[in-house]
BAVEX-462380 format. One line per 8 residues: number of its first residue (from 1); their letters; for each residue x, y, z of N, C-alpha, C. Coordinates in steps of 0.2 Angstrom, whole numbers. Layout:
<recs>
NUM	a	X Y Z X Y Z X Y Z ~ ...
</recs>
This chain:
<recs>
1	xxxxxxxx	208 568 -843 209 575 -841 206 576 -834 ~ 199 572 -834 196 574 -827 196 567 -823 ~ 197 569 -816 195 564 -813 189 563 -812 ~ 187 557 -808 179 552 -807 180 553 -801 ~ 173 556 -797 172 555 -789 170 549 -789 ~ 170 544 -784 168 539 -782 165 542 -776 ~ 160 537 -772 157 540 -766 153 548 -765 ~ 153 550 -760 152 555 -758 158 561 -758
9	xxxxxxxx	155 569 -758 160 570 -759 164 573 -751 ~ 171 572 -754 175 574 -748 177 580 -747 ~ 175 584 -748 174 593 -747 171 593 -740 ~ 171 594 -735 168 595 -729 164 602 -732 ~ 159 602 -727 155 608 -728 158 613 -726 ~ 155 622 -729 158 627 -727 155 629 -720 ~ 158 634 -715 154 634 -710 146 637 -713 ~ 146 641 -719 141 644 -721 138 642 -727
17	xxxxxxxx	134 640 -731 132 638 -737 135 643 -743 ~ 138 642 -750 141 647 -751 134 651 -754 ~ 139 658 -754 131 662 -755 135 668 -761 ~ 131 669 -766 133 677 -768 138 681 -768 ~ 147 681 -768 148 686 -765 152 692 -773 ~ 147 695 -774 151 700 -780 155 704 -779 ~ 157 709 -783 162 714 -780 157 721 -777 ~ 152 719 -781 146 726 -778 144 724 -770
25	xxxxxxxx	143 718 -771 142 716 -762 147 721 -759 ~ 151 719 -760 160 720 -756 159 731 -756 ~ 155 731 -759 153 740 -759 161 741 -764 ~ 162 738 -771 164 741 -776 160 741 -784 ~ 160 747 -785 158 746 -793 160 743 -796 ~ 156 740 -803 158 737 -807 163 740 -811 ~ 162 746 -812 170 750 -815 175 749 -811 ~ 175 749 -806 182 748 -802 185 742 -800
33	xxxxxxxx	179 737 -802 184 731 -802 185 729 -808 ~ 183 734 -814 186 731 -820 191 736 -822 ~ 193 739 -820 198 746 -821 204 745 -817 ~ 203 740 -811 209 738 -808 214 734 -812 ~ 222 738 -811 227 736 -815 233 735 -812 ~ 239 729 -813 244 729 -810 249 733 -815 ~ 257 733 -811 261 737 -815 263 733 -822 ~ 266 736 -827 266 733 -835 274 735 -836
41	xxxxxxxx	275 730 -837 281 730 -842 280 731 -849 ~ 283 735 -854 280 735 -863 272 730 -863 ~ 268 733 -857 262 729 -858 263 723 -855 ~ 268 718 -854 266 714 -849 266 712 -843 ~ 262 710 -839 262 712 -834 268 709 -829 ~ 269 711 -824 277 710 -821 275 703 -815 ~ 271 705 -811 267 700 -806 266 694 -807 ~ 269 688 -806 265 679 -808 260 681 -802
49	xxxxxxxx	255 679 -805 248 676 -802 247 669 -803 ~ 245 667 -801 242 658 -797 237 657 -800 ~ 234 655 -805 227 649 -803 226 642 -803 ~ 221 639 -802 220 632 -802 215 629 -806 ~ 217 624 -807 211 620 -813 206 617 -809 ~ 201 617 -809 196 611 -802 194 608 -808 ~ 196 601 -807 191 597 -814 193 590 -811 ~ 190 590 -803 187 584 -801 181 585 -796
57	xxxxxxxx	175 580 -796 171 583 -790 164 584 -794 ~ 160 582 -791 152 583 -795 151 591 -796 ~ 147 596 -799 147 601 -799 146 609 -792 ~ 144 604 -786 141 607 -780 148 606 -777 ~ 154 600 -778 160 603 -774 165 606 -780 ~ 164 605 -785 168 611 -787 167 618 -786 ~ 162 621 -786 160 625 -783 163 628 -778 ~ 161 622 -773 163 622 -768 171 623 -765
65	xxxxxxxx	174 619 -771 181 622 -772 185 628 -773 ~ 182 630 -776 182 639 -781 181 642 -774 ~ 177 643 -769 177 647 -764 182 647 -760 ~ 185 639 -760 191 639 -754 196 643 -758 ~ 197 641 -764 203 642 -767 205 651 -765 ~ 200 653 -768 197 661 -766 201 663 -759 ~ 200 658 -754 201 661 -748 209 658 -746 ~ 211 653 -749 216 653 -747 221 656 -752
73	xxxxxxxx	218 662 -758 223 666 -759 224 665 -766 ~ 222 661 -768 222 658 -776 221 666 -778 ~ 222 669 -786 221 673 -790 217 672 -794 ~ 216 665 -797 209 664 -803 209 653 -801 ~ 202 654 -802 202 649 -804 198 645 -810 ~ 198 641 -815 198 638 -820 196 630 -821 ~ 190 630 -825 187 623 -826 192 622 -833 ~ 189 618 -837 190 613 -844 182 614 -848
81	xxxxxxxx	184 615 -854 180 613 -859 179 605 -862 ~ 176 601 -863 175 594 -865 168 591 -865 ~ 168 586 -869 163 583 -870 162 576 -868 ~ 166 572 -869 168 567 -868 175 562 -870 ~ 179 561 -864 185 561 -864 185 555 -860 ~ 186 548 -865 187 541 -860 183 539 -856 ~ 176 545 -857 170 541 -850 170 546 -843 ~ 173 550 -841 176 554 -837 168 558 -836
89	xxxxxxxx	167 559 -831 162 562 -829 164 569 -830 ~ 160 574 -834 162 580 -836 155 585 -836 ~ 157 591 -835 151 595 -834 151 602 -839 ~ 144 605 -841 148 613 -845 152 617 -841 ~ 154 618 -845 160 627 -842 157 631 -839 ~ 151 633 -845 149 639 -846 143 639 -839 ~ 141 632 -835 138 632 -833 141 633 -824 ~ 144 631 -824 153 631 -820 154 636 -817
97	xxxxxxxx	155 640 -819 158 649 -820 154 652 -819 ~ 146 651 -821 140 655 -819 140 654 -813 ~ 141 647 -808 139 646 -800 145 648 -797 ~ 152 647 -800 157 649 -796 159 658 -798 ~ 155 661 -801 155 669 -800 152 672 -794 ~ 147 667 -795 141 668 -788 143 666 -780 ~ 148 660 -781 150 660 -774 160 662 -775 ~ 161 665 -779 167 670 -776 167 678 -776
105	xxxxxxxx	169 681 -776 172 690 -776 177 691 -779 ~ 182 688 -778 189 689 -781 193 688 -787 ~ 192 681 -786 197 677 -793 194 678 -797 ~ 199 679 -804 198 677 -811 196 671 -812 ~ 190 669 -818 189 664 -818 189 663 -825 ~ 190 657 -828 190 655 -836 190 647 -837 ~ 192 646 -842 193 638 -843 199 636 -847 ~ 202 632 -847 209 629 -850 207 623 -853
113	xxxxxxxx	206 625 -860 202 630 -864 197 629 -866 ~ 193 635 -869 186 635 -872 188 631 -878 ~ 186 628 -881 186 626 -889 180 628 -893 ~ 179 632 -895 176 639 -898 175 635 -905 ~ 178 632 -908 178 629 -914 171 624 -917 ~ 169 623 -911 162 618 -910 158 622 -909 ~ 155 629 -909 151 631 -904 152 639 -908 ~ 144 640 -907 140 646 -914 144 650 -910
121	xxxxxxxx	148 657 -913 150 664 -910 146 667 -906 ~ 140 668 -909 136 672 -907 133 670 -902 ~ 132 663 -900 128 661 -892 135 660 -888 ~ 141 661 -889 146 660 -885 146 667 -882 ~ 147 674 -889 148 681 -886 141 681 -878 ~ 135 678 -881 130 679 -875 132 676 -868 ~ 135 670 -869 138 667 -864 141 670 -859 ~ 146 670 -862 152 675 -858 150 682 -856
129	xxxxxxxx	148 686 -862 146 692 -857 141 691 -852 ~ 140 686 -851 132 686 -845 137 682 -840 ~ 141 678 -840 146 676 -835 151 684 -833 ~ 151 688 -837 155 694 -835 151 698 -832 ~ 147 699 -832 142 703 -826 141 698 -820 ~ 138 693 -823 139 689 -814 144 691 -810 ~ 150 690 -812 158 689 -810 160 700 -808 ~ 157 701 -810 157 708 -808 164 711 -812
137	xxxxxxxx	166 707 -820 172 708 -822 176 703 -821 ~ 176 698 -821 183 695 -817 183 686 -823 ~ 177 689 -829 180 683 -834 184 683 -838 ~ 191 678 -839 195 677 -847 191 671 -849 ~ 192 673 -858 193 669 -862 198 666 -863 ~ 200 662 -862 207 657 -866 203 653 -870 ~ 206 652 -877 205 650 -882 211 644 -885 ~ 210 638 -889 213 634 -892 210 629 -897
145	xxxxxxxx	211 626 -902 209 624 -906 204 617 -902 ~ 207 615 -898 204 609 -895 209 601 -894 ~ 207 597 -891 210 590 -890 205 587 -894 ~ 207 582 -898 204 580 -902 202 570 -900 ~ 205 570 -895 202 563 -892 194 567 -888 ~ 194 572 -888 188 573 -885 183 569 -891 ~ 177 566 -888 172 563 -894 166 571 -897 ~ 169 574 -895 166 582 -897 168 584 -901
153	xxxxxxxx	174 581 -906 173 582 -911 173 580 -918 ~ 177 575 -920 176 570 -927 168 564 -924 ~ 169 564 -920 163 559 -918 157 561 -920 ~ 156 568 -918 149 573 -920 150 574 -926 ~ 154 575 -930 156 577 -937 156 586 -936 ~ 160 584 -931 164 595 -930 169 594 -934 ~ 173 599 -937 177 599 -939 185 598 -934 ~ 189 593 -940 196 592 -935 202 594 -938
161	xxxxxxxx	203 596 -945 206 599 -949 209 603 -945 ~ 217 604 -944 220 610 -940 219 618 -942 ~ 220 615 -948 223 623 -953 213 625 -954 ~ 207 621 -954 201 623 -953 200 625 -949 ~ 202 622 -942 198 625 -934 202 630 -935 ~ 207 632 -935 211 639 -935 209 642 -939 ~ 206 642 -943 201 646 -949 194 651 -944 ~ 193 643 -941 187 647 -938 188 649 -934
169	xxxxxxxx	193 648 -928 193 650 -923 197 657 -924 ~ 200 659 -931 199 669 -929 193 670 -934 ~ 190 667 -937 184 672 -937 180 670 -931 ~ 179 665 -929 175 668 -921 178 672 -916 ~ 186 673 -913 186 679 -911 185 685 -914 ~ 187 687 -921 182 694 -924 175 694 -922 ~ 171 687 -925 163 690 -920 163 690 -913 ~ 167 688 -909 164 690 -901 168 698 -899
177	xxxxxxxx	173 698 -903 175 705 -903 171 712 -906 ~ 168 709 -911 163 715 -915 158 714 -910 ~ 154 706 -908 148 708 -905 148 712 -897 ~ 155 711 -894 154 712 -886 156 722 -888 ~ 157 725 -892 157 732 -895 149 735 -894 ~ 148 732 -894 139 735 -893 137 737 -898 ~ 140 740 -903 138 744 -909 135 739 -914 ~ 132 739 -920 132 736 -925 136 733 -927
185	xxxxxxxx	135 726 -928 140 722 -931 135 718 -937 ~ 142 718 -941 140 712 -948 145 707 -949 ~ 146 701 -951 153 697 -951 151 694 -958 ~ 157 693 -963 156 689 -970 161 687 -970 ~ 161 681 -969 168 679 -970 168 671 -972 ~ 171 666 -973 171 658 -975 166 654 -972 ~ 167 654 -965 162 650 -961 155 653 -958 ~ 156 659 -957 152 663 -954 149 671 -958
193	xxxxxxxx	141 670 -960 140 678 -962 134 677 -960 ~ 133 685 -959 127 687 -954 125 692 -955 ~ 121 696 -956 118 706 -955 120 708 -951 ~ 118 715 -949 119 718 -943 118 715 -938 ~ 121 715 -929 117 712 -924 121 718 -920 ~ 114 720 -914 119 724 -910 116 720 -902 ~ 123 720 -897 122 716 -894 122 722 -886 ~ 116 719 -882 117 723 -877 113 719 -873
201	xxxxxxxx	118 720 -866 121 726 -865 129 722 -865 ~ 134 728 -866 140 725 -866 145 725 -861 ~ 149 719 -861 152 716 -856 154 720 -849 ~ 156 719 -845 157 725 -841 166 727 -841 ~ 168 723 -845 177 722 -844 176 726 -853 ~ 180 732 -853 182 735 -857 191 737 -859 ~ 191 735 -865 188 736 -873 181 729 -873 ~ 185 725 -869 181 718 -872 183 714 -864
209	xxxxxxxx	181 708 -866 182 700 -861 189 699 -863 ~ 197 700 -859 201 695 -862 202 690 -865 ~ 204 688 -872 207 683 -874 212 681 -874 ~ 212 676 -872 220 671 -873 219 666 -877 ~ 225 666 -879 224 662 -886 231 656 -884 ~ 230 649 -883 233 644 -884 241 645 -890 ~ 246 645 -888 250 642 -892 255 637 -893 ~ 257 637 -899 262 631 -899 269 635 -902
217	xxxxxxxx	274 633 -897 280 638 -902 285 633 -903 ~ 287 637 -908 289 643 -912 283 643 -916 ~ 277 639 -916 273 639 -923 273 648 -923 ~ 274 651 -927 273 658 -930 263 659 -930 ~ 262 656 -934 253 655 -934 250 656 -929 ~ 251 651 -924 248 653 -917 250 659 -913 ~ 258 661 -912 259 668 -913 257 672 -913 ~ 255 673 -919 254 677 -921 246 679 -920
225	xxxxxxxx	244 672 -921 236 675 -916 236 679 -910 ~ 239 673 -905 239 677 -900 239 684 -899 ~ 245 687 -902 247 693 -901 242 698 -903 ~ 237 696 -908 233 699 -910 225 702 -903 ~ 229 697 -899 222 700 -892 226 698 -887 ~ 224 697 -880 226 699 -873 231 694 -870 ~ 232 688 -874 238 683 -868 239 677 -874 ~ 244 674 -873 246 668 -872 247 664 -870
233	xxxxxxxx	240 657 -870 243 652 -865 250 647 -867 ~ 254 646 -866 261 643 -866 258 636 -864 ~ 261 630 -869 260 624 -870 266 620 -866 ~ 269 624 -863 275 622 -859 278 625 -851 ~ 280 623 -849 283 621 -843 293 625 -842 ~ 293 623 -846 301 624 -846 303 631 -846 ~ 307 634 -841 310 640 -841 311 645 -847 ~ 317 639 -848 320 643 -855 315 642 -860
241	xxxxxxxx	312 640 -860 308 640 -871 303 645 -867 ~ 301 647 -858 295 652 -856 299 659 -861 ~ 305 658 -856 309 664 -857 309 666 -865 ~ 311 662 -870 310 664 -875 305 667 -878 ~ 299 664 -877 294 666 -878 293 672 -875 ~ 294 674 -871 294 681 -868 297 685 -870 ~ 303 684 -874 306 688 -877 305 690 -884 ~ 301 686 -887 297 683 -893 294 690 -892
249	xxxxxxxx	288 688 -887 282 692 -886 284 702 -888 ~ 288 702 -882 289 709 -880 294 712 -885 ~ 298 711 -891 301 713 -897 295 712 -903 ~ 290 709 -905 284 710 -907 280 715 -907 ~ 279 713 -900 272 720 -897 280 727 -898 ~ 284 726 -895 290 732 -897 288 736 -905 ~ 288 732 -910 289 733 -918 282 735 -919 ~ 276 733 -915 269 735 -916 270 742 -915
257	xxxxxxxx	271 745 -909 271 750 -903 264 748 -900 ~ 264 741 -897 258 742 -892 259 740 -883 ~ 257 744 -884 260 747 -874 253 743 -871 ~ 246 740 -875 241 738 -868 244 730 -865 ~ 239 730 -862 241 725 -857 242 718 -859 ~ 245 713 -857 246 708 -861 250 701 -857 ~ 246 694 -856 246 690 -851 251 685 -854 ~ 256 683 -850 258 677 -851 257 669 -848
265	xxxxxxxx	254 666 -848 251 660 -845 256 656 -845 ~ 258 651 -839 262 644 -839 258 639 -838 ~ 258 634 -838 255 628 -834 259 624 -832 ~ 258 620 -827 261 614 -823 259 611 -816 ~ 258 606 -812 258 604 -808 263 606 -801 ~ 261 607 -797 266 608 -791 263 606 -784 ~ 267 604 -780 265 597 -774 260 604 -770 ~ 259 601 -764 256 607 -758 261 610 -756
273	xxxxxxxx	267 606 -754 274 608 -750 276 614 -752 ~ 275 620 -748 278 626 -751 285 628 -754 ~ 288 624 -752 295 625 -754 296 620 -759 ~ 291 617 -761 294 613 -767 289 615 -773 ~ 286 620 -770 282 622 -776 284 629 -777 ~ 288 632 -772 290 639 -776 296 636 -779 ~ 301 631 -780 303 630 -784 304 626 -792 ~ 297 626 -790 295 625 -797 291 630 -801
281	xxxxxxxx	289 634 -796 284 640 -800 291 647 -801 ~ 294 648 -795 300 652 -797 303 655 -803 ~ 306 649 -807 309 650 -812 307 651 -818 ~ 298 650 -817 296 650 -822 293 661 -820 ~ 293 661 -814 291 670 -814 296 674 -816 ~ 304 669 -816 309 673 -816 309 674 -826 ~ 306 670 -830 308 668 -836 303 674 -838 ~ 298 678 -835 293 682 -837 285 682 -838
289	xxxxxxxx	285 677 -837 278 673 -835 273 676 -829 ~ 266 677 -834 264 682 -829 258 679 -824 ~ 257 673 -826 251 668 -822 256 662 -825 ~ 253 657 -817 256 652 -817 249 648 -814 ~ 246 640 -819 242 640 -820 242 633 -818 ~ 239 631 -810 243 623 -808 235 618 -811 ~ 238 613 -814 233 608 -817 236 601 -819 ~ 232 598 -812 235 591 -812 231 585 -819
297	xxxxxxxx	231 584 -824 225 582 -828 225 574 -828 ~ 229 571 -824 230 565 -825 228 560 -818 ~ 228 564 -812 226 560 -805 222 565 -800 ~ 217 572 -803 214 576 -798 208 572 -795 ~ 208 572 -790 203 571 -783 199 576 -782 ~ 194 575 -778 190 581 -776 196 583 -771 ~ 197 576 -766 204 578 -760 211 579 -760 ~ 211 577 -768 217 581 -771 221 589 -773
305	xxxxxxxx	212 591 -775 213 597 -775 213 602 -769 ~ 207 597 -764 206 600 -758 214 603 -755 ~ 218 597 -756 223 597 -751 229 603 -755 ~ 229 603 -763 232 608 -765 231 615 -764 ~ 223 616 -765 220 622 -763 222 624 -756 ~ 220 622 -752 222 623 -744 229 624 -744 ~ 235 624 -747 240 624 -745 242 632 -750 ~ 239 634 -752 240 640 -757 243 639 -761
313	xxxxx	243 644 -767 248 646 -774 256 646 -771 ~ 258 644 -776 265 644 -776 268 652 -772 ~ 272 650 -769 274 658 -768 282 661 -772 ~ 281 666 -776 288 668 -780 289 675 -776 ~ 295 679 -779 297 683 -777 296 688 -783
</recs>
């Protein structure tokens, strides 16, 4: 999933060291850059947005890459959760996200994906909300059961059970949902129970932190998760199965009556060449896809990504 720097890194320096830049710097409230909204269709949003995966590079040039991306236009960018995968030199997330809040303003940031399944609720909820105040509002969850060649989990003795981690992973969304409410919370449930905790302060992104939640279709299960909180990251590339899925999506939330906001994620690779990436990203904006999410997992460079990042997000109509 991640590449290995060899040598030194080849990120040239910025003219300026990266430094702080939040959206309060920029003279906006944290309300208003969490309050900012594009137009919605039945709640989803109409607009494909860009991100990119950085998951090559010591941690001082990913960083370092978060900031170009930022400048050359990116809309979010996104590390990986992992532990150990084949030897791969790999870093936390959580730690990731903290440094690249501080050196962007803009972009959404997250991770493709959290695996939530290994890791207490409750120091997750802390987590994340302290990355969404750094970020000044600008963190997603996406969520998924996990890759299980990672050694993070049967190797430790986490649970690898499908039908278990997907047990746990909605009751750990109910506890980051109860806890990031500020209110009192209790949770009783199979894996997890606990008394009241009230947590504060609360996130700055209201109702809550989005979630995205990983699917696999037609699985109904995962479905049905998703629909339960703010997006769906799509395990595919292909227009038409996007398309379906968005039709899925928006006849669901239809039959619910829910009108809030509601994300569609794609992933796939696409070259620097603009024209050969807007038509790869195109058809999948056309099929309703509301972020398109570029992640090379098999050959990223630090100068790999340098050279995608520098060329900008796909551009669609």
């Amino acid at each position: 999933m991640a590449g290995t720097r060899v040598g030194p890194p080849v990120v040239p320096p910025l003219s300026a060291r990266v430094t702080p830049r939040t959206g309060a710097a920029r003279g906006l409230s944290a309300a208003r850059v969490a309050t900012r909204a594009p137009a919605r269709d039945r709640g989803i949003v109409r607009d494909m947005k860009a991100g990119i995966v950085i998951n090559a590079g010591d941690p001082l040039v990913q960083v370092e890459l978060a900031a170009r991306a930022e400048t050359a236009g990116w809309d979010g960018v996104f590390t990986y959760d992992a532990i150990d995968i084949g030897g791969s030199d790999m870093y936390d997330p959580w730690t990731l996200l903290a440094a690249m809040a501080l050196a962007t303003s803009r972009v959404t940031l997250g991770a493709m994906v959290f695996a939530p399944t290994r890791r207490r609720p409750w120091k997750v909820a802390r987590e994340a909300m302290t990355i969404d105040h750094l970020s000044r509002g600008r963190l997603v969850v996406p969520v998924g059961l996990g890759a299980l060649d990672d050694h993070g989990f049967g190797h430790v003795g986490e649970a690898t059970d499908n039908a278990d981690r997907a047990a746990i992973l909605d009751e750990t969304l109910d506890i980051l949902d109860g806890l990031w409410s500020g209110q009192p919370f209790a949770h009783e449930g199979t894996r997890y129970r606990f008394g009241h905790m009230t947590f504060s302060p609360r996130p700055v992104q209201r109702p809550r932190i989005p979630i995205w939640v990983a699917v696999r279709w037609p699985g109904e299960r995962s479905m049905a998760r998703a629909l339960r909180w703010d997006g769906a990251v799509l395990q595919t590339g292909d227009p038409k199965e996007v398309a379906a899925i968005v039709a899925h999506i928006r006849s669901r939330r239809a039959e619910q009556g829910d009108a809030t906001s509601f994300e569609v994620i794609a992933q796939g690779t696409t070259p620097p060449d603009p024209a050969a990436a807007s038509a790869i990203a195109q058809p999948i904006a056309d099929a309703g896809a509301t972020w398109w999410v570029d992640a090379d997992w098999e050959h990223a460079t630090p100068a790999s990504l340098l050279a995608r990042i520098a060329a900008g997000p796909p551009r669609v109509s």
